[in-house]
N, C-alpha and C positions, 0 to 999 in steps of 0.2 A: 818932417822937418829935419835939419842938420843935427839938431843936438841928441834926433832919436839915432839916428844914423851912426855919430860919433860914436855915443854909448853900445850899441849895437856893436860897433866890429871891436871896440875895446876891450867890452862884454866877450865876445866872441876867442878872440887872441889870449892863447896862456896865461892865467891872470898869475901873480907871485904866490906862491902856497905860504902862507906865515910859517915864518920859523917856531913859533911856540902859538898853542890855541889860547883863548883867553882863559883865564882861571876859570872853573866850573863853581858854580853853590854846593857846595858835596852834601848830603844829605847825610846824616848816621846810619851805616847800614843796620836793617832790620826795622826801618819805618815806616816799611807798612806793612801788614798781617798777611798776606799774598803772596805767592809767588811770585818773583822778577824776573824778568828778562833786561839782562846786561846791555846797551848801547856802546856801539864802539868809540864813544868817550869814555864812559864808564859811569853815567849814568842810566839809574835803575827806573824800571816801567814795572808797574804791577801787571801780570799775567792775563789778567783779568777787569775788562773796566769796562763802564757806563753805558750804552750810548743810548744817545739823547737825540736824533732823527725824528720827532713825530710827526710823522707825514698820515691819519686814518682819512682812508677816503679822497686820497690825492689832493688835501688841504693841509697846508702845514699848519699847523695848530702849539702851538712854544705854550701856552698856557698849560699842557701836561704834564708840564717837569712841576710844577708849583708840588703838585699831588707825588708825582713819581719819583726826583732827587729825594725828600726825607726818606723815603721806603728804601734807598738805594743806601742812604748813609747807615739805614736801621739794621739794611743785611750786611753791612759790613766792607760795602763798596767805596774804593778807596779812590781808584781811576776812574775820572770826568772827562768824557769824549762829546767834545761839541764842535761847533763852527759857525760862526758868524750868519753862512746862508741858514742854521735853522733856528734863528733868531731868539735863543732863548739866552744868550749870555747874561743878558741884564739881571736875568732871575737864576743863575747858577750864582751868578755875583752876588745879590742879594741875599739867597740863604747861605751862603759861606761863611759868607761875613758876620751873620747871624751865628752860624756855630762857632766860628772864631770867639766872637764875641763874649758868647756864653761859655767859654773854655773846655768847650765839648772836642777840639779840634787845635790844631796848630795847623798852621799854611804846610809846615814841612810833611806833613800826615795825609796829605792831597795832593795827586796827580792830575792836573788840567792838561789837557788837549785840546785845541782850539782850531779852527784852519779858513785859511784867508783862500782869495785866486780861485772864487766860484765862479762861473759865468754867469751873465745879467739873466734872468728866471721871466719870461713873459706870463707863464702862470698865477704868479705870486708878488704879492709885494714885495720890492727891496726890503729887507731887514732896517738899513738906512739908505739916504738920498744917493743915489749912483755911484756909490761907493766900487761897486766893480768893474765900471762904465772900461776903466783898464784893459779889461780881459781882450775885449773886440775893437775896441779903436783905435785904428792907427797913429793916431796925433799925440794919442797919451801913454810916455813913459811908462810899462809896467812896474818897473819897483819902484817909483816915485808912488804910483797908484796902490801898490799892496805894503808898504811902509806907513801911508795914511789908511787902509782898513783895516791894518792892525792895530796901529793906535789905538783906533776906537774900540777894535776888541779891548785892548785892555782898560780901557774908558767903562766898557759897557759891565766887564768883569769887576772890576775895583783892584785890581792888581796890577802890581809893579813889574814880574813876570809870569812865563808862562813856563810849563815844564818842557813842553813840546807844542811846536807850531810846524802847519803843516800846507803846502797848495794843496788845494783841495782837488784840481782838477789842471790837467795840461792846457785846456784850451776847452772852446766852446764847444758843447753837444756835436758829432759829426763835422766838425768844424775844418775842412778841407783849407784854408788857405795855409800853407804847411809854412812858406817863408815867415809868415808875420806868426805864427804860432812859434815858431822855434824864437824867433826874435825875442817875442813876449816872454818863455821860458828862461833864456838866459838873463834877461834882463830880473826876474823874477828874483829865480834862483839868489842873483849877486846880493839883490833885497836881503833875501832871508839870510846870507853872508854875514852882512852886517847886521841885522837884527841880534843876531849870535852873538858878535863881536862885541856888540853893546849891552851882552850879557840881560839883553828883554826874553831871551828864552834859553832854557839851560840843554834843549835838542831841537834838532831842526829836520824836516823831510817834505816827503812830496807823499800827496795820495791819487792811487788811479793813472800812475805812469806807468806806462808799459816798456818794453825795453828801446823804442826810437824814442820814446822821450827821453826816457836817462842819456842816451848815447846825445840828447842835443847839449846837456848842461853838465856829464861826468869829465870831457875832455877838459874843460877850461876852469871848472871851481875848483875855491880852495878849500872846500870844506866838503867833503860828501855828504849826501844825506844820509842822516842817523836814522829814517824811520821811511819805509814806504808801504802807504795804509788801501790795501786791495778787495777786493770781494775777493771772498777763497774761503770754500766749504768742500767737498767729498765730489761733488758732481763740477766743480770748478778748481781742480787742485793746483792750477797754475807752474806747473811745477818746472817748466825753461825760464822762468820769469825769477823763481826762486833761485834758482840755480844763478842766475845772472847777479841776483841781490846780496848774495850768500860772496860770493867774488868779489864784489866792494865792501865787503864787512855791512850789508844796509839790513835792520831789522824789517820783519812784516807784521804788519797787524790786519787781521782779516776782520772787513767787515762783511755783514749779514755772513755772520758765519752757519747760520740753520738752512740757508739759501732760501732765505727771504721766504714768497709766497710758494716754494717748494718743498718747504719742512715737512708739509702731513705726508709725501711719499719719503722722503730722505729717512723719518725716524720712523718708517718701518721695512726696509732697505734690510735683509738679513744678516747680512756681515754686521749690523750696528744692533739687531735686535741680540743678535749672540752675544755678540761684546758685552753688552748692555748684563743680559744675563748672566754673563761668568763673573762681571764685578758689582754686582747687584746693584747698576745705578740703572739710574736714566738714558735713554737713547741718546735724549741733546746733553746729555753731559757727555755721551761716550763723541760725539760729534767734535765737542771744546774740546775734549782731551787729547783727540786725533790730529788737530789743529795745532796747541801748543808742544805736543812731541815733536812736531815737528819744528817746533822754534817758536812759533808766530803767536803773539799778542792776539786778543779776542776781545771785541766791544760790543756782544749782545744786548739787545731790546729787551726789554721788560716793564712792567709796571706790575709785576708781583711778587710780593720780599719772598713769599716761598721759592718763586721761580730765580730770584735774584742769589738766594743763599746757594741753591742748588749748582748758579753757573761758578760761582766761585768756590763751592767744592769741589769741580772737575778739577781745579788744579792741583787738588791734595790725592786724585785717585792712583792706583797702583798703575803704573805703566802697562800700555798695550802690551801685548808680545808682539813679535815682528811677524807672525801669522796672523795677526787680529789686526794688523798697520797696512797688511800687503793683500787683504780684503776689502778694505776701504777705500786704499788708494785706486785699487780696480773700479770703481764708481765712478771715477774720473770722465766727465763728457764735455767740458771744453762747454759749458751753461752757465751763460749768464744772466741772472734775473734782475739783473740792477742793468745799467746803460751802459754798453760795450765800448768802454775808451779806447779799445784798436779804432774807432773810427774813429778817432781825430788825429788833423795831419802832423 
């Protein structure tokens, strides 16, 4: 239709950079027990957070976190990484508000992460009623479409904002039609502009953009993104991607940073068993650690406080030496064990 068109090439054309961003929520610094990593606003990301994916057995299953967030809050986990596609908002919502309540907690003492602009899941049931229908239709407005499934995010949360919000994905799995995907991206993006603006999330980014997608929506926003959320582990070190991100001031946070179903050879990978051994930790700590030296933010899986306190020791350990960083980084094989968003156009 004309009015996608409109927005399209309007979308498209140098949009006006704001002379001043909107005020931020400033937090106190030193509220939360973790280590941060600094956002080029200048808001702070604990080093260290959540994630809440459970997918056992190729079923998504959101009933895990009921069992798993108390254990996460009990080790001391401060950053909540979720997304709308793994349907567990409702119940991160739920016990929050629960800690809130019982004054175990302030809102400011919690990092939520949240992320809209999944594609439609033939596997799985929608989270809600065609909420993404967006991603692949041409007739439907993209940030008309990820403006209303954020809402609901923060419906299904019970919050007024969020700390960080995120597209979850560029476009559909292998998703070849490149016009209407870049379409869909800018149009996205201007979304998440104004979601900013409207002070509904205090950072904003993309997850799983590679550098043609940045290159569709970094010429013409006014905002860059503050956060782009990747797989990157030792055997996927991404590291022209970093470099690219590192150049617009954009933080990373790696997900499946154990690499995924590759953990039981990664953590005994020599270069991390040494490591491991000279600072008397853990392999997958020495993994996190190898990760955040590098900068990047980490949202490991767990459902055991032992294992949960452990990841967020890694960010108290004594720095690699650049012999034990330039061992590791040599592991590097361009492996991806999650779904390779180079295929999408």
């Amino acid at each position: 239709s004309n009015c996608i068109d409109r927005a399209c090439c309007s979308a498209t054309m140098k949009r006006e950079v704001a002379s001043s961003q909107p005020p931020i929520k400033r937090l106190k610094s030193g509220a939360f027990t973790c280590p941060v990593a600094k956002l080029s606003n200048g808001v702070e990301v604990p080093m260290v957070g959540f994630g809440t994916a459970f997918f056992p057995e190729n079923r998504r299953e959101p009933e895990v976190i009921w069992e798993a967030l108390p254990k996460a809050f009990e080790a001391g986990m401060c950053h909540i990484d979720t997304a709308h596609m793994y349907g567990n908002e409702r119940h991160i919502g739920d016990m929050l508000g629960r800690k809130i309540e019982s004054g175990e907690l302030s809102r400011s003492q919690v990092f939520i992460t949240t992320k809209v602009g999944h594609p439609p899941l033939g596997l799985w049931p929608e989270p809600s009623d065609g909420e993404t229908a967006y991603m692949v239709d041409p007739a439907v407005h993209a940030g008309a479409g990820l403006t209303k499934q954020f809402e609901g995010c923060l419906r299904r949360l019970g919050l007024g904002y969020v700390d960080l919000l995120l597209i979850h994905w560029p476009g559909p799995y292998n998703g070849q039609e490149a016009e209407l995907n870049k379409r869909k991206r800018i149009q996205m993006w201007a979304a998440m502009e104004e979601i900013y603006e409207r002070r509904l999330a205090r950072a904003i980014g993309v997850s799983n953009f590679m550098e043609s997608h940045l290159n569709d929506i970094l010429p013409g926003c006014k905002v860059k993104p503050h956060m782009n959320q990747i797989e990157m582990h030792p055997f996927l070190a991404q590291n022209s991607l970093r470099k690219i991100c590192a150049e617009h001031g954009i933080t990373l946070t790696a997900y499946s940073p154990l690499a995924g179903g590759k953990v039981a050879s990664l953590v005994k990978e020599p270069a991390i068993v040494d490591a491991a051994e000279a600072l008397k930790a853990r392999p997958a700590q020495i993994v996190l650690k190898w990760l955040m030296q590098r900068g990047a933010v980490v949202v490991p899986k767990s459902s055991s406080v032992e294992r949960m306190r452990e990841n967020l020791a890694a960010a108290s350990l004594p720095d690699l030496s650049d012999e034990q960083m330039k061992r590791i980084d040599a592991l590097d094989e361009n492996l991806h064990t999650c779904s390779d968003p180079n295929n999408i156009a």
